[in-house]
N, C-alpha and C positions, 0 to 999 in steps of 0.2 A: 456578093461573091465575086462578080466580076471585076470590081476594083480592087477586089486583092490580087488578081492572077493578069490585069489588062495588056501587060508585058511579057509572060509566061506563056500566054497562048499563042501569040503571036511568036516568039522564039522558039516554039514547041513546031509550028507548021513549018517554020522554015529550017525545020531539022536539028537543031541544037539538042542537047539532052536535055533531062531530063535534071540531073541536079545542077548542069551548068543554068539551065534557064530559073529552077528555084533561085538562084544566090543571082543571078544580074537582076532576076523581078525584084529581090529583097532590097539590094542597094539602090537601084533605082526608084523603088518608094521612099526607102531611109532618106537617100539627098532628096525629094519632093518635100518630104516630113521638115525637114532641117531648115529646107528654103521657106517654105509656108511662116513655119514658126519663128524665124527670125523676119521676115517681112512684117507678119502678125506681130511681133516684137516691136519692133521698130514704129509700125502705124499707130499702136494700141500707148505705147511709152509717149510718140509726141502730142497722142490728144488729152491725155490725162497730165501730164506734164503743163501742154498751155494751157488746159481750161481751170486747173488747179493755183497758174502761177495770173491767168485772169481774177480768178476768184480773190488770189490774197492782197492784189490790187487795191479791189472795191472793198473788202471789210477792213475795219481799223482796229484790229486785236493783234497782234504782232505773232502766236502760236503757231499760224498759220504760216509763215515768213519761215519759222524756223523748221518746220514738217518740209520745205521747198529746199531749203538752204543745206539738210539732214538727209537729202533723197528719197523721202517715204514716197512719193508719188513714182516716181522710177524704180524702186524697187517692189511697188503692188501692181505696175505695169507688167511684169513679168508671169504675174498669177497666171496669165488667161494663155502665153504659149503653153505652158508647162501643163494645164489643161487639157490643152490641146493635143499636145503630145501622148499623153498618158491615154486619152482617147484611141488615138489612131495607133500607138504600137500594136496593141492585136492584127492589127492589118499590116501593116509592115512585116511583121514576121510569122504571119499566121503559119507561113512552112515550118519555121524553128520553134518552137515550143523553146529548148534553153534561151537561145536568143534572146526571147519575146521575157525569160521569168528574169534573167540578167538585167537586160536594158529598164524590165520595171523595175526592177529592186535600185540602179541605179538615180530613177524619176524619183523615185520617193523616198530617196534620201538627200537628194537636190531640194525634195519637196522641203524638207526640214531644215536645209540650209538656207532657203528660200526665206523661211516663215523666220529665224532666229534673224536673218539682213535685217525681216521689216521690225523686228520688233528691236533690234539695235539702234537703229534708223530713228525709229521713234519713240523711244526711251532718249536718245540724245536730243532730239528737238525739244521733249520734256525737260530736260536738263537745261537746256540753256534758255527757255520761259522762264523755268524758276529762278536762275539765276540775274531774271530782270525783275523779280519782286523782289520788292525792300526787305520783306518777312522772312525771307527765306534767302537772304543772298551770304548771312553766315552759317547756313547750314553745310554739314557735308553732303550734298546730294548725291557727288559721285560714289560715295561710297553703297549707297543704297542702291544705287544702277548697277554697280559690280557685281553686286551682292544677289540682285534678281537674276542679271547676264551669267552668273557663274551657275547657279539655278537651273537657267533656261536650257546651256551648252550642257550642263551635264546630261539633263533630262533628254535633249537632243542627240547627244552623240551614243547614251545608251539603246534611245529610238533606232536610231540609222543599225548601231549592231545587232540589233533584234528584228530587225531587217532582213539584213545582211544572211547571220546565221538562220533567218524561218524559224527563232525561238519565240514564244511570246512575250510582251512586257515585263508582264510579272512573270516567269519563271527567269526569266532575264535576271529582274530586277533581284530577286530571291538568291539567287543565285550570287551576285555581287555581293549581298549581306555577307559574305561568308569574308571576303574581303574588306573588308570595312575596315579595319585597324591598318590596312597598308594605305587603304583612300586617306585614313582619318593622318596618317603619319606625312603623305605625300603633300595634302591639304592643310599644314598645320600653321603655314603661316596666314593662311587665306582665313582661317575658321580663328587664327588670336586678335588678326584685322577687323574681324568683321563685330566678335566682341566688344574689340575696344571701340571699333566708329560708334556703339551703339550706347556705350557708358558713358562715351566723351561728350555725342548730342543730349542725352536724356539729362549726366551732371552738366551741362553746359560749361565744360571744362575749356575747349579752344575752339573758337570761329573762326572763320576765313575773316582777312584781315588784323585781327589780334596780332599783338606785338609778345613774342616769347622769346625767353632765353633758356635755353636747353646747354648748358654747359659739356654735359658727356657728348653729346653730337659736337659742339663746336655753331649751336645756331643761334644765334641772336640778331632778329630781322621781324619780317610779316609773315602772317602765315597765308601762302596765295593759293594754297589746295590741299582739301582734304580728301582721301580714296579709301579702300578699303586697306592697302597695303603700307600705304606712305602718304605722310603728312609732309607736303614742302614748305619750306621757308625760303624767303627770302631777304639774303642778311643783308646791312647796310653797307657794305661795300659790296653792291648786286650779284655776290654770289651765292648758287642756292644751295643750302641744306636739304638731305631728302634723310625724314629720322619715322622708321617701322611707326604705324601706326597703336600697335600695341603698348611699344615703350612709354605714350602717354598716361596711361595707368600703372606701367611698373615700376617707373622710372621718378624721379623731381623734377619738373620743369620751374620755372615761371614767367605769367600770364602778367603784364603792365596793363592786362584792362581794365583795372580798380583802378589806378592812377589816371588813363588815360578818361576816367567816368568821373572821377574827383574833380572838384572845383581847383586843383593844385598839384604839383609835382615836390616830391618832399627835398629839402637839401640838407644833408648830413655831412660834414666835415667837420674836420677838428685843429686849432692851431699848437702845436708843443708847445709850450712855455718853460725856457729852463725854469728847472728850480732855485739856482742862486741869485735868479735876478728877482724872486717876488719878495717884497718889503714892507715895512709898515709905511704909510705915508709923513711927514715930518710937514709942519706948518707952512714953511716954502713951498713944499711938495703940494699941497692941497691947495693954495692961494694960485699957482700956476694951471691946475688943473680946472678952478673957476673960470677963467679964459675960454674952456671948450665950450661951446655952447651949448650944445647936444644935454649935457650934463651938469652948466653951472649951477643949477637951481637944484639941481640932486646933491651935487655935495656939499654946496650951502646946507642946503638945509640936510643933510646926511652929520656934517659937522657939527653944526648946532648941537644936535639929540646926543652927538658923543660927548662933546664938551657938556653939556647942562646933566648927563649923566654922570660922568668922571666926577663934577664940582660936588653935584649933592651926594654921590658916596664917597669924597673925600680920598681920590684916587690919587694915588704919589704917581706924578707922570716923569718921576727923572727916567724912568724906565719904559721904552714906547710898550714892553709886555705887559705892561700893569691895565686893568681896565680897558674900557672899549675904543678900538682902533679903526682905522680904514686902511685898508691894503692896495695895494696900484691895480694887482690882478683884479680884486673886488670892484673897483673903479672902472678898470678896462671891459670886466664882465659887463656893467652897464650899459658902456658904452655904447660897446659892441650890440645890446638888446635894443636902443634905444635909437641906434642908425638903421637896426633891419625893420623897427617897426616904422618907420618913415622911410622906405624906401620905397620906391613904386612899383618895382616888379615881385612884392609879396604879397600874397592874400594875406590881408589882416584877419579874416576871420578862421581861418585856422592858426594851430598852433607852432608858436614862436618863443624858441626858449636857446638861452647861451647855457651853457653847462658845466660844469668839471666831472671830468672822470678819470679812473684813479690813476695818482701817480704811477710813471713804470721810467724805464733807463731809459728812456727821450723825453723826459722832462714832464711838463704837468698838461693832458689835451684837454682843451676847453674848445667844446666843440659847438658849432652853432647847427641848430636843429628850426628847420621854418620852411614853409610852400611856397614854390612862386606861383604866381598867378598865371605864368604862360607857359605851359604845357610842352610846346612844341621844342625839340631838343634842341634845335641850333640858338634857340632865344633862352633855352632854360640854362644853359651851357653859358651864355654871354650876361645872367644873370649873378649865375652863381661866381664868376668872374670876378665881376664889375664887384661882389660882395666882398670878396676875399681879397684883392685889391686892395683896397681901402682898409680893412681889416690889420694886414699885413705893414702896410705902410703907418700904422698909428701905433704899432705897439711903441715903438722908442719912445713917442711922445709920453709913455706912461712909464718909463725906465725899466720896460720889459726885454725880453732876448729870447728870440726865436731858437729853437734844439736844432744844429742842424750836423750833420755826422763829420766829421773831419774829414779834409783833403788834401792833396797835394800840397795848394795852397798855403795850408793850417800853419804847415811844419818850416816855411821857408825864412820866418824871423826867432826860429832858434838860433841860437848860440852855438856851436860844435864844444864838446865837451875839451878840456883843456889836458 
């Protein structure tokens, strides 16, 4: 008793009143209280702090590093004022009964903002462990931390007002129920996030790292985090995409990690070919086309099988339509197959195919279809190049003609009309 009043009585003798000496004994406990407990703060923070950052020294687990790095130890440093505190406010305000029921209602919702630090603290040091296992480092973690912390803060801030107003939990809690369709409307995009992070990990639809193209957003990059809200990207000219993590499931994206898992990167292009330049081959035509090496032996012997079939069915050749022919395009489509299957930047064990597909008003595309063996875009890039190149440069050889749209150029050796 005498420690609540040790300044009361003494102001009491020396004549003060009676409520003035309640309210100076009050405040002069309170700052005792304040001093203690930040002292106690202070001594109780550096011993658990160094003997903690001792500790992660001597072990060799790295979990440890990141609970130091995350503040958990300086934030469970704080338990034991706050203790303290909650102890001694009966005595600090034993005169004020309001006082004394305020200041605890205010300790114990500290208390809970207290407890939500440590366990933010240390959900994130969780988080960035896991993102130093191999197993786990294309997962979305963060979204699962959100997901708990959005959990934790509801539970807590409904605590504090149940506090606050002296209602209990549950009639609290019962009582919100009746609100629920304005939670559920206010929370809607947190509760269509947290769906999709959960459809996205389970179909293993996008990993951190994965390369996606997201057209509607405008992303085409990495993907460098997944949350409960938003999925970033990072496009290749390092600006970031940030696309709802929902749109993942409602939306079409796509994912390059097939490709990037494939032994190859596909190449699809196509070259026009007018159509008035493709012809039958004429005997000069084919003795010239022996010369290529790629194909001398093919259309020797391509020849051969025409001629010894035309002979034995007695084919009148004044006409190149009559009987079986070879064609420059048919010749150059070879060609073309038989340069990319000796080239070195193609997996041969995938497939490699020259094609035609159907004529339309840019001539005839013959498109070549094949993997390169290097993956990596800047090499896949100076592959596909290097193909078409070479491609481009040998049609004349075959008395072929590139479709290409008229220009300026086109028109400047007309004639003016007379």
């Amino acid at each position: 008793m005498y420690a609540k009043h040790f300044l009361y009585d003494y102001l009491i003798e020396m004549g003060m009143s009676v409520t003035y000496a309640r309210y100076i004994n009050m405040i002069a406990l309170l700052i005792a209280l304040l001093i203690v407990a930040l002292l106690v703060d202070y001594i109780v923070k550096r011993i658990i702090v160094n003997l903690f950052t001792q500790f992660t020294i001597k072990t060799k687990t790295k979990f440890d590093n990141f609970l130091v790095t995350n503040k958990v130890p300086k934030n469970v440093a704080h338990i034991i004022p706050l203790i303290l505190g909650l102890e001694f406010i009966p005595v600090v305000f034993a005169d004020f009964p309001y006082f004394e029921n305020m200041v605890e209602k205010g300790f114990k919702v500290f208390a809970i903002i207290l407890t939500l630090w440590i366990a933010r603290s240390l959900l994130s040091a969780l988080k960035d462990y896991f993102k130093t296992l191999s197993r786990l480092k294309d997962k979305p973690i963060d979204s699962y931390i959100q997901v708990f912390m959005i959990f934790a803060w509801v539970i807590g801030i409904f605590s504090a007002f149940a506090i606050i107003t002296g209602i209990e939990f549950i009639k609290f809690m019962t009582t919100l129920g009746a609100a629920s369709a304005i939670i559920i409307l206010v929370f809607r995009d947190t509760i269509l996030g947290f769906v999709a992070s959960i459809q996205v990990s389970i179909n293993d639809m996008v990993r951190i790292s994965d390369w996606i193209t997201f057209e509607k957003y405008g992303a085409d990059g990495t993907v460098v985090e997944i949350n409960l809200s938003t999925v970033k990207v990072q496009n290749f000219d390092k600006t970031i995409t940030t696309i709802p993590t929902y749109a993942l499931i409602s939306d079409s994206f796509k994912n390059w990690r097939g490709m990037e898992n494939s032994p190859g990167r596909r190449i699809k292009r196509a070259l026009n070919i007018k159509l008035d330049s493709i012809t039958y081959l004429s005997k000069d035509d084919v003795d010239t086309l022996k010369k290529i090496d790629l194909i001398s032996s093919y259309v020797e012997k391509r020849q051969a099988d025409i001629d010894s079939y035309n002979e034995k069915n007695n084919i009148n050749k004044e006409l190149p339509l009559n009987g079986r022919n070879m064609t420059n395009i048919g010749v150059f489509r070879k060609y073309i197959e038989t340069y990319i299957e000796n080239h070195s930047g193609i997996n041969k064990d995938m497939m490699i195919m020259v094609r035609q597909l159907a004529p339309t008003s840019q001539g005839m595309p013959l498109e070549i279809y094949a993997f390169s063996s290097d993956k990596r875009w800047e090499n896949y890039e100076y592959i596909m190049a290097d193909i078409f190149d070479h491609t481009i440069a040998a049609v004349p050889y075959f008395n072929l003609e590139l479709f290409e749209e008229p220009s300026n150029s086109s028109f400047k050796n007309l004639k003016p009309f007379s």
